[in-house]
C-alpha positions, 0 to 999 in steps of 0.5 A: 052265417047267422040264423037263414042269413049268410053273408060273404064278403071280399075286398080286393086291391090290386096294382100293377107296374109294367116296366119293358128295357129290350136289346137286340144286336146282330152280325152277319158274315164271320169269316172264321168259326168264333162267336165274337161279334168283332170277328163278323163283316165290317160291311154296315149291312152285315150289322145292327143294334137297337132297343125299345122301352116302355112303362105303364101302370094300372091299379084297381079296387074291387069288392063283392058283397053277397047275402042269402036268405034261408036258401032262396033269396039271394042278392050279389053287388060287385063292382071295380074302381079301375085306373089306367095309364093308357088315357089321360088324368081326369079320363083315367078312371072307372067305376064298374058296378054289378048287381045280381039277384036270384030266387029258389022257387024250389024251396018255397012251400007252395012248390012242394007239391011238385014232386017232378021239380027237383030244382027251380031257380030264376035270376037277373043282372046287370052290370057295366063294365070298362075296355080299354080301347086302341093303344096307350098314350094317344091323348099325348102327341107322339112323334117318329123319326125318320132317317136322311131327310134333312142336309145340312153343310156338306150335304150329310143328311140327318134326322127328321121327326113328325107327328103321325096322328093329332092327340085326343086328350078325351079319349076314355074307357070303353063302356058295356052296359049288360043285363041278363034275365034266366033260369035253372030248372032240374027235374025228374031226379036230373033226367031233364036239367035245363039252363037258358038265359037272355042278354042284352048289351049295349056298348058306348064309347067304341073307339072309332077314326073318322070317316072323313078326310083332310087336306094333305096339307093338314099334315097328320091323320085325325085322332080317334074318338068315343063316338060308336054305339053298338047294341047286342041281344042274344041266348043261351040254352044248356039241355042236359040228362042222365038216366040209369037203367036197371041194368047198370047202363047208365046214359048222359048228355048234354047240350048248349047253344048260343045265339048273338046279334049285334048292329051299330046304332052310331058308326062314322060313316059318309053320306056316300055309304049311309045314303045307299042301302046297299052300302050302309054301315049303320045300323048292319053289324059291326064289322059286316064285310061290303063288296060286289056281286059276283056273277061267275066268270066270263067263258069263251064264247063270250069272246065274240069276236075272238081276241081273247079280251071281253069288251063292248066288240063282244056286246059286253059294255060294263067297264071292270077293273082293267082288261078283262078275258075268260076266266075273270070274275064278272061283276054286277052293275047294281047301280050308280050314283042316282041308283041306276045302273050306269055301266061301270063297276065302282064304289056304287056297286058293292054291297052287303056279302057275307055273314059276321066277318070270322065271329060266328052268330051261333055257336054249339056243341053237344056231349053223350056218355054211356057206361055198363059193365065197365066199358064207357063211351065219350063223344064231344061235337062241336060247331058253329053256324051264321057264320062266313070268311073270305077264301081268297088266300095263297091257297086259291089265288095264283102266284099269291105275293109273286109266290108258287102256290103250295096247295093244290085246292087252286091247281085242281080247281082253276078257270081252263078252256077245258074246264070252265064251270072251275071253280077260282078264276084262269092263272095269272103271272101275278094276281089279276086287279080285277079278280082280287076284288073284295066280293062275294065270290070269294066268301064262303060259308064256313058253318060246321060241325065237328067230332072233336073228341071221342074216347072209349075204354074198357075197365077190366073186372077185380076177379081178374084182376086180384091175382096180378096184384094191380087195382085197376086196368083201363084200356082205351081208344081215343081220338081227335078231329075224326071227322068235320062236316063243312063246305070248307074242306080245304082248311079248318073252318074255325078259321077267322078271315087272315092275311093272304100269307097265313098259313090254315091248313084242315085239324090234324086227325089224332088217334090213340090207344093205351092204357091206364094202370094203378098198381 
């Protein structure tokens, strides 16, 4: 620092080395109470070895320089001169640089007037920045084996190896390309503080598999490739105040909100899906779940003419997927391959059936405080918005994997002939083909808010506590999860679309009272 000029500076090297050896070993079966592996089964099912081993290297270069100047100017560059083992030489490495700018308005000599401003700042950036994409070595041709494929001799069958997937030896870094345009405003001595921002990215190089197929006897499945494109825009607003009253109450609060849209603007995709607007990939957000329209399920005076299955006896001439009887999920015949309808559900038919699949376009929460005379008081909110996931899960489908449900969202909700406004379709030995479908019967709007966390205490005053010799008593109420407000109340809403086998049953409410004590 010299004179109005200060500089900072920081140069970093870093280098990692990754070396992985792993073991396991097993016997099953031990005829008498010793842990030692030779007293397990001999039975070549009761025993197994293996072991696994991997080596991966990284190092990187980093630097920032900053200057400011007398308190208002202020200019960052940054940057990263990364290398990676997981692509090949020559696409290993990537240089990442950052700039960031920033102007006081508040100090400047035409403000001083404004005596409301205690704090204005605006500011801009923007930088690129490297992913590593899929996994590591997929410019090299790896191979698997496999056990019995091969006889030789007496017939003894021994291994085999195959390639799984061809080499892409161009196969590089990810690339982000960010801005961001804000400010920070503090005024009427921190009664409004505000904080906003806009961004915008665009992302190059996504690693992405064809969408095209070969031959079967091409024998190996295509390489991934850098060919996606996305762009993303959003912002972010914080909103915040504290204020005192005379007499001593003391109030805050602060909110934040943020809102991202992304679309892909170059996604693989085949004539089939691009050339019907309902189906197209490009152009809808990365990730945007297709499927059919449900219309509800069929009910018993459908079944005209009473033999339990609905088909074209019954005035029903739409052809789903197998049998279909009361109970079952009823699809719409949107269209066929000239966009007319054509009297069967297919690939013709799915579309657009949901929100951003398990990534919420908003997130928010908000935060109060209040203290007097020492009691104080905490609420935190949180929640998302813009958001669905897809339910259908061993929660609301019958005999999941052959398995007995253990929730009774499905039992207490179930297609009956006494009850058909349920909510999921009739029971079946094993799931139905045509109820499983992907649609949009099975998504569900999982926007929410949420008391996640409330705290309140009260601090006892030092003329009581001066003749027990202890500095401070603060006893306390607080809780966790109270409460939730969402359409999804069987599991936590914060839930991203999963497997059918996992397990996301609603928050566990937590409550606690204690007390802090400092002798």
């Amino acid at each position: 620092t010299f004179g109005k000029n200060q500089f900072t500076g920081l140069l970093v090297a870093e280098e990692r080395n990754n070396k992985y050896n792993t073991f396991y070993a097993q016997r099953n079966h031990f005829a008498v109470d010793i842990d030692e592996f030779d007293m397990g089964s001999s039975d070549k099912t009761d025993y197994d070895n293996g072991g696994s081993s991997s080596v991966g290297s990284q190092i990187g270069y980093i630097y920032r320089l900053g200057y400011v100047y007398n308190n208002r100017y202020m200019f960052e560059a940054t940057g990263r001169y990364d290398g990676h083992y997981y692509f090949a030489p020559g696409k290993r490495w990537g240089y990442f640089p950052a700039f960031s700018m920033g102007w006081r308005l508040s100090e400047e000599k035409f403000m001083e007037n404004i005596k409301f401003i205690d704090n204005l700042k605006i500011r801009g950036s923007w930088g690129k920045s490297g992913n590593l994409a899929g996994s590591a070595y997929q410019y090299l041709s790896g191979y698997n084996l496999v056990g019995g494929v091969y006889g030789f001799g007496n017939g003894t069958m021994v291994q085999g190896a195959y390639s799984p997937q061809e080499a892409n030896p161009n196969i590089t870094w990810e690339i982000s390309k960010k801005s961001d345009i804000g400010f920070e405003a503090s005024l009427w001595n921190n009664l409004l503080m505000i904080e906003a921002d806009y961004f915008y990215e665009r992302r190059s190089g996504m690693l992405l598999s064809p969408a095209v197929t070969v031959p079967q006897e091409y024998g190996l499945a295509l390489a991934q490739e850098n060919a996606g494109e996305m762009k993303n825009h959003g912002f972010e607003l914080s909103i915040g105040s504290q204020y005192s009253l005379n007499n001593g109450l003391r109030l805050g609060f602060d909110g934040n909100i943020s809102v991202a849209k992304n679309k892909m603007v170059q996604i693989f995709e085949t004539d089939a899906t691009y050339n019907n607007p309902n189906r197209r990939v490009t152009g809808r957000p990365f990730g945007t779940p297709f499927g059919y329209h449900a219309l509800g399920l069929f009910k018993t005076k459908d079944d005209k003419n009473g033999d339990g299955i609905i088909n074209a006896d019954d005035g029903y001439s739409v052809v789903q997927f197998g049998e279909v009887h009361p109970g079952d999920i009823k699809y719409e015949d949107i269209s066929g391959p000239n966009g007319i309808p054509d009297g069967k559900i297919d690939d013709n038919d799915k579309m657009v059936i949901g929100y951003y699949p398990g990534n919420p376009s908003m997130t928010f929460g908000l935060t109060f405080s209040a203290a007097w005379r020492g009691i104080d008081l905490g609420l935190f909110f949180q929640g998302s918005a813009m958001t669905s996931t897809n339910i259908a899960n061993f929660q609301t489908v019958a005999f999941q994997n052959n398995k007995s449900n253990s929730s009774y969202e499905y039992f207490n909700n179930h297609w009956t002939t006494q009850s058909e406004d349920a909510k999921y379709p009739r029971a079946t030995t094993s799931p139905s083909g045509n109820n499983s479908q992907i649609s949009d019967f099975w998504m569900m709007n999982t926007s929410y808010l949420r008391l996640k966390t409330i705290s309140c205490g009260y601090t006892l005053p030092n003329s009581i506590l001066k003749n027990l010799k202890i500095k401070s008593i603060r006893v306390y109420f607080s809780g966790q999860n109270l409460f939730t407000l969402s359409k999804l109340n069987f599991e936590d809403p914060e839930t991203p679309n999963a497997s059918t086998e996992s397990v996301f049953y609603p928050n566990m409410k937590t409550l606690s009272l204690g007390a802090n004590i400092i002798f």
